[in-house]
C-alpha positions as CSV (number, residue, x, y, z in Angstrom):
1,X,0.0,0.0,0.0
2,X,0.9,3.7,-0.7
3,X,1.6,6.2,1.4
4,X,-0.7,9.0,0.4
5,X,-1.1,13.1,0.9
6,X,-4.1,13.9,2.7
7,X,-3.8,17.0,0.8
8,X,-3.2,15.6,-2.6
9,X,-6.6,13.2,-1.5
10,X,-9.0,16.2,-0.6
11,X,-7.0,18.0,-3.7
12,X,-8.1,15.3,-5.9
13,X,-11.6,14.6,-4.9
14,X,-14.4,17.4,-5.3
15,X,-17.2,15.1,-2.5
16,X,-15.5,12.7,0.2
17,X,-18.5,13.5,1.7
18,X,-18.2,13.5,5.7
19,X,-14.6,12.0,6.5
20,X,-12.1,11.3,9.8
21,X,-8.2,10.7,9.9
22,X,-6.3,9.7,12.9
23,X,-2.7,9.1,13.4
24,X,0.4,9.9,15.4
25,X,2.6,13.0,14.8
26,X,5.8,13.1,13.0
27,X,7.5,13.6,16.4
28,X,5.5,10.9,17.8
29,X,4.7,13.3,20.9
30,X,0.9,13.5,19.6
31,X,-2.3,11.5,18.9
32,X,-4.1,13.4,16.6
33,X,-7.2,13.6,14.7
34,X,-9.2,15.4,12.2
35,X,-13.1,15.0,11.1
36,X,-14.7,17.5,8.5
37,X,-18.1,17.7,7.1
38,X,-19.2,18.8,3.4
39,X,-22.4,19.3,2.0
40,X,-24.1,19.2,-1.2
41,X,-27.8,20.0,-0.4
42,X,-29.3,23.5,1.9
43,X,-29.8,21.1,4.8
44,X,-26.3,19.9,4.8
45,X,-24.9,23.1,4.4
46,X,-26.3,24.6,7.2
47,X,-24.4,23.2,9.6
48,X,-21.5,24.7,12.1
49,X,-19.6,22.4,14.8
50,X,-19.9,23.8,18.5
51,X,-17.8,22.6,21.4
52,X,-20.0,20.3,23.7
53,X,-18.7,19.2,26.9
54,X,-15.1,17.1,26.1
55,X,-16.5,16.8,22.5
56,X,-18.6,18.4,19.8
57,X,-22.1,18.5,18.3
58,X,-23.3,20.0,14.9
59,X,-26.0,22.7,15.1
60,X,-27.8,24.7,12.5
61,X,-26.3,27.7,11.3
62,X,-29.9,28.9,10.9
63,X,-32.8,27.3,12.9
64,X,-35.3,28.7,10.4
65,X,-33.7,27.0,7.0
66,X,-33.1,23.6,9.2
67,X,-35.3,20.6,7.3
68,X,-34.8,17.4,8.4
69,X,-32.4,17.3,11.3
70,X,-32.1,13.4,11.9
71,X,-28.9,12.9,10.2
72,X,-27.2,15.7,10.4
73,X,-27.6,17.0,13.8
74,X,-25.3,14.5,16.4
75,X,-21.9,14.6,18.6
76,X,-19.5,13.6,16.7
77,X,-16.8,13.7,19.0
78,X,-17.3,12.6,22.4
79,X,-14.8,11.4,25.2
80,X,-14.9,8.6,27.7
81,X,-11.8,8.5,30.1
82,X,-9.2,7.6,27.9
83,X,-11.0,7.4,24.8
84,X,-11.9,9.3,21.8
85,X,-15.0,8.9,20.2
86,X,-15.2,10.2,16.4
87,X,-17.8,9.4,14.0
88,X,-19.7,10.8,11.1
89,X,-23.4,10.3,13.2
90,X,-25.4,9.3,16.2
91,X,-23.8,6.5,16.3
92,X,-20.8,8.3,18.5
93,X,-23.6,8.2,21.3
94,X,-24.1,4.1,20.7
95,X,-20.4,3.2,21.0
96,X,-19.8,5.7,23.8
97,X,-23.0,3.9,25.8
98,X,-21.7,0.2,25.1
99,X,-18.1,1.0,25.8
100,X,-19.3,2.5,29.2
101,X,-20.9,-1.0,29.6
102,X,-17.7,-2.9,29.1
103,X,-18.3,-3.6,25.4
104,X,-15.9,-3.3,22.4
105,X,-15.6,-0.9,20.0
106,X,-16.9,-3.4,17.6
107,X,-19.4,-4.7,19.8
108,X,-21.0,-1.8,20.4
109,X,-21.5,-0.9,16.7
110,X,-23.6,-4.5,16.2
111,X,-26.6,-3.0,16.1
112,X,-26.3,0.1,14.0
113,X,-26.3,-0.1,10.4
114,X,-25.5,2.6,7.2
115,X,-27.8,5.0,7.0
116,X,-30.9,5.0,5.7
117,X,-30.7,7.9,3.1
118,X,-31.5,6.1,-0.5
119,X,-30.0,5.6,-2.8
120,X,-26.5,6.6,-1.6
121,X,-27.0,4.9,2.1
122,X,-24.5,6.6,3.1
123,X,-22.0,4.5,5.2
124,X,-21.6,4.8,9.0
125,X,-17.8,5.2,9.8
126,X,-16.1,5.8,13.1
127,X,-13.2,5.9,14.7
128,X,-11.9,5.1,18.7
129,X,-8.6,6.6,20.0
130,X,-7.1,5.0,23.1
131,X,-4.2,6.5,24.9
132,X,-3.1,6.2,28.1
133,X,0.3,5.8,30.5
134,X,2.2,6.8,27.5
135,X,0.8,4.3,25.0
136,X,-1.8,5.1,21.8
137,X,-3.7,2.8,19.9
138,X,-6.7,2.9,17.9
139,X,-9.5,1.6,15.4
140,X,-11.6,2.2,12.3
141,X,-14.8,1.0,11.4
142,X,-17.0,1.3,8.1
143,X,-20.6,0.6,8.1
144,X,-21.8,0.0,4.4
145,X,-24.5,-1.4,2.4
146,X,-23.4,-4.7,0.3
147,X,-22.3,-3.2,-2.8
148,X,-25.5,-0.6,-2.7
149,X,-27.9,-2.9,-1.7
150,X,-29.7,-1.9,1.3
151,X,-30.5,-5.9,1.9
152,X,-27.2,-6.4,3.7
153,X,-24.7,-4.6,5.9
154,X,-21.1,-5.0,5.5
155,X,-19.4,-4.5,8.4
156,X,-15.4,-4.0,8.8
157,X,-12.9,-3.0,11.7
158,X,-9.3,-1.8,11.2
159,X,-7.2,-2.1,14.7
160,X,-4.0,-0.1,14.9
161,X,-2.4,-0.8,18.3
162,X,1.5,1.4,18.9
163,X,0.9,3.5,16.4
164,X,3.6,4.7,14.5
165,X,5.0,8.2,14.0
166,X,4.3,10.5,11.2
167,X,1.3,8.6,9.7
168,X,-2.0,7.4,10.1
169,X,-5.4,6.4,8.1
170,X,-8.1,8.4,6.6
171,X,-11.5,6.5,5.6
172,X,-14.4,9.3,4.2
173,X,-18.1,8.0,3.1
174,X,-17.8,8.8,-0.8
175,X,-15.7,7.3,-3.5
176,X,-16.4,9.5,-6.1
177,X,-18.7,12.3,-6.9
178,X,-21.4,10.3,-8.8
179,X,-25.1,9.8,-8.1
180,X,-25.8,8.0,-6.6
181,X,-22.7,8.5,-4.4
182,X,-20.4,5.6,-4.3
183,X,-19.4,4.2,-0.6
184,X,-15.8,4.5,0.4
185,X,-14.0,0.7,-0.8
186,X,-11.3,-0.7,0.7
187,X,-9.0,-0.4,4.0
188,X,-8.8,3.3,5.3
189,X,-5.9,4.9,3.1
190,X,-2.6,5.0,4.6
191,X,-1.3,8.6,5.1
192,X,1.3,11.0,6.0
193,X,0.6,12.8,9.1
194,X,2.8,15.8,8.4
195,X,5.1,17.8,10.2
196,X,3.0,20.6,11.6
197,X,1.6,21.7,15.0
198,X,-2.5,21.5,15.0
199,X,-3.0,25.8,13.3
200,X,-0.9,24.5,10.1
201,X,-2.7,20.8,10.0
202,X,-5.9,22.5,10.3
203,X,-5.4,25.0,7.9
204,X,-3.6,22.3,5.4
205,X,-7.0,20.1,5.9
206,X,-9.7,23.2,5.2
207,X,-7.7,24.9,2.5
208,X,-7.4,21.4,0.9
209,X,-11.5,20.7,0.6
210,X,-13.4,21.5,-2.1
211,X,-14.2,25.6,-1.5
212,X,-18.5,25.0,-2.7
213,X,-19.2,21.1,-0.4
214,X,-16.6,22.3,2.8
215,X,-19.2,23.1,6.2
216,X,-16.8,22.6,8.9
217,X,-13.7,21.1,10.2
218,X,-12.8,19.7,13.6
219,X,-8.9,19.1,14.4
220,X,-7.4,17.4,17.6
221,X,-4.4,16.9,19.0
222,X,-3.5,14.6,22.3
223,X,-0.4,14.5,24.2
224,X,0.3,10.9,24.7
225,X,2.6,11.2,27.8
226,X,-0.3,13.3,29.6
227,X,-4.0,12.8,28.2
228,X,-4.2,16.9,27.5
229,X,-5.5,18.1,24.2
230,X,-5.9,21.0,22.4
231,X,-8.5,21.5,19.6
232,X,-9.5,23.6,16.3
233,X,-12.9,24.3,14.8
234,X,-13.3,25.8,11.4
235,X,-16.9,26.6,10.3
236,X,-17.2,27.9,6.9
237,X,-21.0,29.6,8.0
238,X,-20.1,32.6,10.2
């Protein structure tokens, strides 16, 4: 597999749709993590990120123009101890609520599915960061109907225990910019996590979408010796 550019990935595709990246910093001092949101429709561009608690939750830019709200409006980020929760929907609350119950990452995610938006069904992905007494790990998972059909659910998890310095994986919900949208195939892409503190990451990430689908960007980093974090929201509304 190659190592890829986020930047040349974002460059290069016009709709990833919603998408999360996690990895370790060049200087391997970091845990670090990045979720962004685009949009193509009114509803889905009316959207801003919010700190909430540990975490974040979308909200609507303006209540008056907000539609349907049951897929767009969630906590994508959420914390619980140790962990970092990020994911591109309600399911964030679902794994945070089984893993407070002693359940796995991938246990807890048994009894969600894609979502039910036809005909893209738009694939559930997520993402769990565990670091603690110095040591980081962490997981992917995708959520996607079989090939398009809604009849089945496909469901994978990538584990990533020690993870290494100055990369990292990046799994988004589109292929391609088609209609109907195309689910993400394959592994999470293997990428360079550059050398940058969290201002030039974030604006490397939000400079990189596509200027008309971007809505907002949400960048982390973790200091794996201590558990302290510093964090970056960039809403294109204002």
């Amino acid at each position: 597999m190659e190592k890829l550019s986020i930047k040349n990935e974002l460059l290069s595709n016009p709709y990833p749709g919603r998408g999360i990246i996690i990895g370790r910093s060049k200087d391997g001092k970091k845990a670090v993590t990045a979720y962004f949101i685009m949009g193509r429709s009114e509803n889905s561009r009316n959207r801003v990120f919010v700190e909430d608690g540990e975490g974040i939750r979308t909200q609507a830019f303006d209540p008056a123009k907000l539609e349907d709200p049951s897929l767009i409006i969630y906590a994508p980020v959420r914390v619980l101890g140790n962990k970092t929760i990020v994911t591109n929907g309600d399911q964030t609350d679902t794994i945070y609520d089984g893993m407070d119950k002693q359940q796995t990452f991938e246990q807890s995610l048994r009894i969600r599915e894609f979502e039910p938006d036809p005909p893209n069904f738009t694939p559930r992905i997520s993402g769990i960061m565990h670091v603690e007494n110095g040591q980081y790990s962490y997981a992917m998972s995708i959520l996607k109907s079989a090939n398009g059909d809604p009849a089945a659910c496909n469901r994978y998890t990538f584990a990533y225990s020690n993870a290494i310095a100055g990369e990292g994986r990046f799994i988004h919900t589109y292929a391609r910019n088609e209609n109907p949208l195309p689910s993400f195939e394959g592994e999470p892409k293997w990428v360079d996590i550059p050398d940058m503190d969290i201002d030039a990451f974030t604006n490397e990430i939000w400079t990189s979408l596509n200027e008309d689908n971007k809505v907002s960007l949400f960048v982390r980093y973790i200091d794996i010796e201590t558990g302290k974090y510093e964090s970056r929201i960039v809403n294109k509304n204002k």
